[in-house]
C-alpha positions, 0 to 999 in steps of 0.5 A: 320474167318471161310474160309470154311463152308461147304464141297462144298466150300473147292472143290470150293476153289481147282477147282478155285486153279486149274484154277489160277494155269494154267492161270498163269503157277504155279505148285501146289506141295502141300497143305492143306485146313484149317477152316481159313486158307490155305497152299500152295507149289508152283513153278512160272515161274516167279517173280509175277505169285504167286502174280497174282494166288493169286489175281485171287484165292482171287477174285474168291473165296471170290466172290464165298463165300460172295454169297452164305453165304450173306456177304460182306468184305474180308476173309483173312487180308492183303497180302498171307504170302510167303517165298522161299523154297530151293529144298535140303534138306528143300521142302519135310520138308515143305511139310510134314509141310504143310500135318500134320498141320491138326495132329498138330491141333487135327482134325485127327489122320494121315494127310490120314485121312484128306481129304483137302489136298494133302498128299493122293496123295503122300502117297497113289496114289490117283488122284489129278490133281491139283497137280504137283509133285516137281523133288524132291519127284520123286526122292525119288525112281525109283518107284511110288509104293515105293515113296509113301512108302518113302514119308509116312515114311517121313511124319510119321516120327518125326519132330523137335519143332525147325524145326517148329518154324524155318520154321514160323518165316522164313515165318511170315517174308517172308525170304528164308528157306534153308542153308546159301548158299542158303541164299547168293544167294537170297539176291545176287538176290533180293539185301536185307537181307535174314536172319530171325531177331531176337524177338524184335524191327525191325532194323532201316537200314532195 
């Protein structure tokens, strides 16, 4: 189902994401604005603020998008989809997953020449006030100049098949995407299983 129709309702989709994020204290460090769908990187401050963002988005948005286009029902089915991203190593290959979905699509030919996403932020300078950058795309270097640089290169450089399959089974599952350690301390936390199952019918213990 289309989400976004025209330009105007990817800006309202933005500016009600800017508003949620700030009312619940979420940082949005990445994103990318799809015909049907949306990809979002975040940090809460705490367990539910994701939750409670998305809700106050949905309602707002969906109310904002059913008036204007004289409709009724929802736009998007069931629950948002989530999963834990480890900080080392796996945030910035997420968001670089997040900003080349419209490449991967045959919409554009660079993730630059979309504009519904936040990759002309770090990869050019441009001004989004939406947008918090992460520590770890900071660290990238001393500079803004040649974070942006690096950052580019990063984006522009290949990824792996296994690494995209890797990281969307990790999310149609809702389970944590990082290294085994990083695994062990979520399920130590959360007390349930973090490993992805594999292909076939679900376990009956879980």
């Amino acid at each position: 189902m289309v989400c976004f129709a025209r330009p105007w309702d990817y800006q309202r989709y933005l500016d009600e994401l800017r508003t949620s994020a700030e009312l619940t204290g979420c940082e949005v460090h990445a994103y990318v604005l799809m015909s049907n769908h949306v990809h979002l990187l975040v940090t809460p401050p705490e367990t539910g603020a994701t939750s409670r963002m998305m809700q106050r988005l949905g309602r707002r948005y969906v109310g904002y998008f059913n008036t204007c286009h004289v409709r009724t029902g929802p736009l998007w089915e069931g629950r948002f989809r989530s999963c834990p991203v480890q900080t080392d190593g796996y945030l910035l290959r997420c968001q670089r997953y997040i900003e080349l979905n419209p490449v991967r699509a045959g919409m554009v030919a660079t993730p630059l020449a979309y504009r519904w996403s936040s990759h002309s932020h770090f990869a050019s300078g441009e001004a989004n006030p939406l947008l918090t950058a992460h520590p770890t795309y900071l660290a990238l270097a001393p500079d803004a100049a040649r974070r942006r640089e690096v950052y580019a290169a990063l984006v522009g450089g290949d990824t792996h098949r296994t690494e995209l399959e890797e990281l969307r089974v990790h999310l149609r599952q809702g389970r944590p995407w990082g290294n085994a350690r990083f695994r062990h301390q979520i399920e130590n936390l959360l007390g349930r299983r973090a490993a992805t199952r594999p292909p076939g019918r679900p376990s009956q213990t879980e």
